[in-house]
C-alpha positions, -999 to 999 in steps of 0.1 A, spaced: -237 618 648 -205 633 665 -189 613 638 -203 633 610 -202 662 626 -166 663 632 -161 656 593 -180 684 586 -158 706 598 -128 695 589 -104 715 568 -103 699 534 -75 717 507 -95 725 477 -83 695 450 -52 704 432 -56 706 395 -37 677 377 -17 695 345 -4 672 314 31 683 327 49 711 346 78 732 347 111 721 362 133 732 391 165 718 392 166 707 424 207 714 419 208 745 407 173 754 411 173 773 374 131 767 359 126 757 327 100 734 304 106 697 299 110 699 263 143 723 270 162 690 292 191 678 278 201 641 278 238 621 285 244 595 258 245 558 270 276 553 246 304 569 232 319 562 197 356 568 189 343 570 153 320 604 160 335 631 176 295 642 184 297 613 205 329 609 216 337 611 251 349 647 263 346 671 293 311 686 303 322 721 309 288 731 322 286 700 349 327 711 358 316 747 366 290 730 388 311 713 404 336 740 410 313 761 429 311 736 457 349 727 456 346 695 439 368 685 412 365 684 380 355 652 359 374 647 331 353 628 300 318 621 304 296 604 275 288 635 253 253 657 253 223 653 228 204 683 225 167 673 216 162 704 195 184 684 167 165 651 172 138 645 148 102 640 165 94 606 158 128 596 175 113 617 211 100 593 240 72 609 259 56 595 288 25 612 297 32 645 273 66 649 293 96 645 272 116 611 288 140 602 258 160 602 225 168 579 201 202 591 184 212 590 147 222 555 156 194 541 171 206 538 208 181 549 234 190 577 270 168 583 289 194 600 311 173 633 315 197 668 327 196 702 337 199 724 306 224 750 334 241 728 353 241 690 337 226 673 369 210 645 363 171 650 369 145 631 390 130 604 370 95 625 383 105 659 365 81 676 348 55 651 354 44 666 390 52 700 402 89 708 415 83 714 452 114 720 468 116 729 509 146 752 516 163 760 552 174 791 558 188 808 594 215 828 604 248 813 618 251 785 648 208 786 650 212 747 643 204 741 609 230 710 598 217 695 631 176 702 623 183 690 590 196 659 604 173 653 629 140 660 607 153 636 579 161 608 603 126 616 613 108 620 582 127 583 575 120 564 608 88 581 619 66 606 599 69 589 565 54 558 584 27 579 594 16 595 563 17 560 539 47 578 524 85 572 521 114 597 523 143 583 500 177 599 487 179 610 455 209 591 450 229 566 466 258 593 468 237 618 486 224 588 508 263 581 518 269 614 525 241 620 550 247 587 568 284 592 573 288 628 577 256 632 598 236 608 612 260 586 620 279 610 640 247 623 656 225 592 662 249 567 669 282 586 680 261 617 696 288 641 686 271 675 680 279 683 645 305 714 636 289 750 622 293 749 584 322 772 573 311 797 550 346 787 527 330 745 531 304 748 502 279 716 506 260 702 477 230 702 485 210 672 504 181 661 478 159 637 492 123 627 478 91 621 501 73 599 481 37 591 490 27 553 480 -4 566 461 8 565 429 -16 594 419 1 617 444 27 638 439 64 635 453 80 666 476 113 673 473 131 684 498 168 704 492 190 708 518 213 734 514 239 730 543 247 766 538 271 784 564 247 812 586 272 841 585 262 834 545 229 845 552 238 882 555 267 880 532 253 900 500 278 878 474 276 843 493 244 847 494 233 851 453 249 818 457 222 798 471 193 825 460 175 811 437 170 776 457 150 801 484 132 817 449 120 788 437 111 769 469 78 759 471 82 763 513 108 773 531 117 766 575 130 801 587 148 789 618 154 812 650 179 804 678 167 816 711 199 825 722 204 848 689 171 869 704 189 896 727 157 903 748 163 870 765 199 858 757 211 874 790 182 857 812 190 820 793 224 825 806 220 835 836 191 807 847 214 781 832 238 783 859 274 768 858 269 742 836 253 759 805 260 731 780 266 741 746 262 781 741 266 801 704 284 834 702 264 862 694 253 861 658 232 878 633 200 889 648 168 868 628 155 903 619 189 909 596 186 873 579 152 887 568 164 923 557 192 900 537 163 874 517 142 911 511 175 929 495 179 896 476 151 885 461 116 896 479 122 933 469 122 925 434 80 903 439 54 921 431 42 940 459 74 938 475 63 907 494 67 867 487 37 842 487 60 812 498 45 794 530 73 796 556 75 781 590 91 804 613 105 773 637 121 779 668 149 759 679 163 748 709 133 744 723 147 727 752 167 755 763 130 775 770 128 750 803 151 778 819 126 806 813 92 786 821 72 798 854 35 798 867 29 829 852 39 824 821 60 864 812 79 843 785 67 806 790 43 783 806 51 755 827 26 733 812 35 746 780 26 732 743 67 736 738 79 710 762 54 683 747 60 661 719 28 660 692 22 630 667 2 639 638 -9 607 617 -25 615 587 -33 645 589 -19 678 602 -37 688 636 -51 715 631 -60 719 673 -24 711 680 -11 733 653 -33 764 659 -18 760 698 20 758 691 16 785 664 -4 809 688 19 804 714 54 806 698 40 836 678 28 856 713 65 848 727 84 861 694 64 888 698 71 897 737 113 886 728 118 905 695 90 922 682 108 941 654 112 907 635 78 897 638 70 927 625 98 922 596 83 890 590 46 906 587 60 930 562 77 907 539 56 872 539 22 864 533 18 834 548 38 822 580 36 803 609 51 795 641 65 766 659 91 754 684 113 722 679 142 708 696 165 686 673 180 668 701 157 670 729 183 682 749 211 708 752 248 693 747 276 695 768 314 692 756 301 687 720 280 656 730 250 648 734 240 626 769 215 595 768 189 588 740 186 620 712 144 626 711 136 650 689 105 669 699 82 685 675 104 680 653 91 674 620 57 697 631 70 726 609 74 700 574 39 686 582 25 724 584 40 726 547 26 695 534 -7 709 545 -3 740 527 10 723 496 -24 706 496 -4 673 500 -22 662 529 -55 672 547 -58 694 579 -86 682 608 -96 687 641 -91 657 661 -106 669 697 
């Protein structure tokens, strides 16, 4: 009986329509288009046919030169489906996948019609959900982004019958030699972007082993946080917010004012690792509105966004009995598993909680947030589980909460189910 019950009231997502295909984000350049609008890379060149002989890609260079990467210098030409006959297309369930060119040599090398990326083999066939970070400068994000996707690989993926796999093996080179290498095995704390180091971004895919279900992507931008309230830096990484599907809004304790001070002081003569003062959170949001939520109807955006707190572990200085900032039995200092499902007790507790402090600590971006988002919620990770000292990280890294926030968004992306397990 308690059985049923309990299943009555759990929180099922109302079944997401299945379309014959969808629009695509590129998860490069994040521009939207239709399927049928992809262009394709040759598989051969001929010396014979200057249409396919081999010659630069100016689009992919420009790409490229954003991010500081040089130029390639002949690449197998484009073919532009809209001078391919019909009967030489290749669909795969009503999503364009192919070409057959005048001489009867098959791509199926799908691109970006902007920026000449090569697409995920699932584009256009299940919606483009993308997850962007965004934060202002030090608030941790190269290091949350490291420590979520080594989580997401090791543990969470396990946990939801799922895998989370690079999009390439380039990508999966970079992340294990420039981060979690350095992190997980070395425990050097990584460096702040610079704003002048412009990172492609990190494309991974968490891929559920239900065939029927769709893949998330998720797009890193490593972007420098003094970006984040540059007006012209930040048009440069715009449109990947824009088109997110979800976005993790992370705060750094020590960038709240209110409590900076007190952090300090409690933490004695051996602070550990400490950031400068940088933007406030409430002028990263007054940046996103004066980018892009201004111009949304109603001068708000719909996109589910996880406000996440990090640095959890530095709140241990401010905890007490009485709880004026935080408990010392409190939800923050507790690691959660959620297997499944997303807790919706555990959830509704972390997001109560870290929503009540924000509000004590900085109200005025609470109230920023209220304004310009729909749909937000609160939570509280640390990456590392502890704070550094001397740019290293002592004993065994354990995330906590860590990949809480992601979870949250796979709930509201109706990707996975939400229940109460008490």
């Amino acid at each position: 009986m308690f059985a049923l019950l309990k299943r009555m009231f759990e929180k099922k997502q109302p079944a997401k329509e299945r379309l014959p295909f969808y629009d695509i984000v590129c998860p490069y350049c994040f521009s939207k288009f239709h399927h049928e609008e992809v262009v394709f890379r040759a598989s051969h060149h001929r010396e014979d046919d200057e249409a396919l002989a081999l010659q630069e890609d100016e689009l992919l260079n420009i790409y490229r030169g954003k991010f500081g990467l040089a130029p390639i210098d002949e690449l197998e030409a484009i073919i532009d489906p809209a001078i391919i006959p019909d009967e030489n297309k290749i669909y795969s369930n009503h999503v364009l996948m192919g070409v057959s060119d005048k001489y009867s040599v098959v791509t199926k090398t799908r691109l970006c019609p902007s920026c000449h990326n090569d697409l995920p083999v699932t584009a256009g066939k299940h919606p483009s959900n993308i997850v962007s970070i965004v934060g202002a400068t030090s608030v941790g994000k190269s290091v949350y982004m490291t420590s979520l996707i080594h989580t997401l690989q090791h543990v969470t993926a396990n946990n939801f019958n799922a895998a989370c796999i690079p999009l390439d093996n380039e990508i999966s080179k970079r992340f294990r030699v420039n981060y979690e290498i350095p992190l997980f095995e070395n425990g050097s704390l990584l460096q702040s972007t610079e704003k002048s180091n412009r990172q492609e971004p990190f494309i991974f895919q968490f891929v559920f082993k239900d065939e029927d279900q769709s893949p998330l992507t998720l797009v890193f931008f490593d972007v420098a946080g003094e970006g984040m309230t540059d007006k012209e830096y930040i048009k440069l990484h715009a449109a990947h917010i824009k088109n997110s599907a979800g976005i993790l809004f992370l705060v750094d304790p020590m960038q709240i004012r209110a409590i900076r001070a007190k952090l300090i002081h409690q933490m004695g003569e051996q602070p550990g690792e400490l950031v400068a003062q940088g933007d406030e959170p409430r002028e990263v949001v007054i940046s996103l509105f004066g980018d892009f939520i201004a111009h949304l109807e109603n001068s708000k955006t719909s996109i589910p966004t996880a406000v996440v707190l990090t640095k959890s572990d530095l709140l241990h200085a401010l905890k007490d009995e009485d709880g004026d900032y935080i408990r010392t039995n409190s939800n923050v200092f507790r690691n959660v598993t959620h297997k499944g499902c997303l807790d919706l007790d555990e959830f509704a507790n972390i997001n109560g909680e870290i929503r009540r402090f924000l509000e004590k600590v900085d109200i005025p971006f609470v109230n920023a947030l209220d304004v310009y988002f729909k749909d937000t919620s609160y939570f509280a990770i640390s990456a590392l589980g502890s704070n550094p000292k001397d740019q290293q990280v002592s004993g065994i890294i354990s995330p906590v909460r860590v990949d809480e926030p992601f979870i949250w968004l796979l709930y509201k992306l109706r990707f996975i189910e939400g229940r109460n397990e008490q």
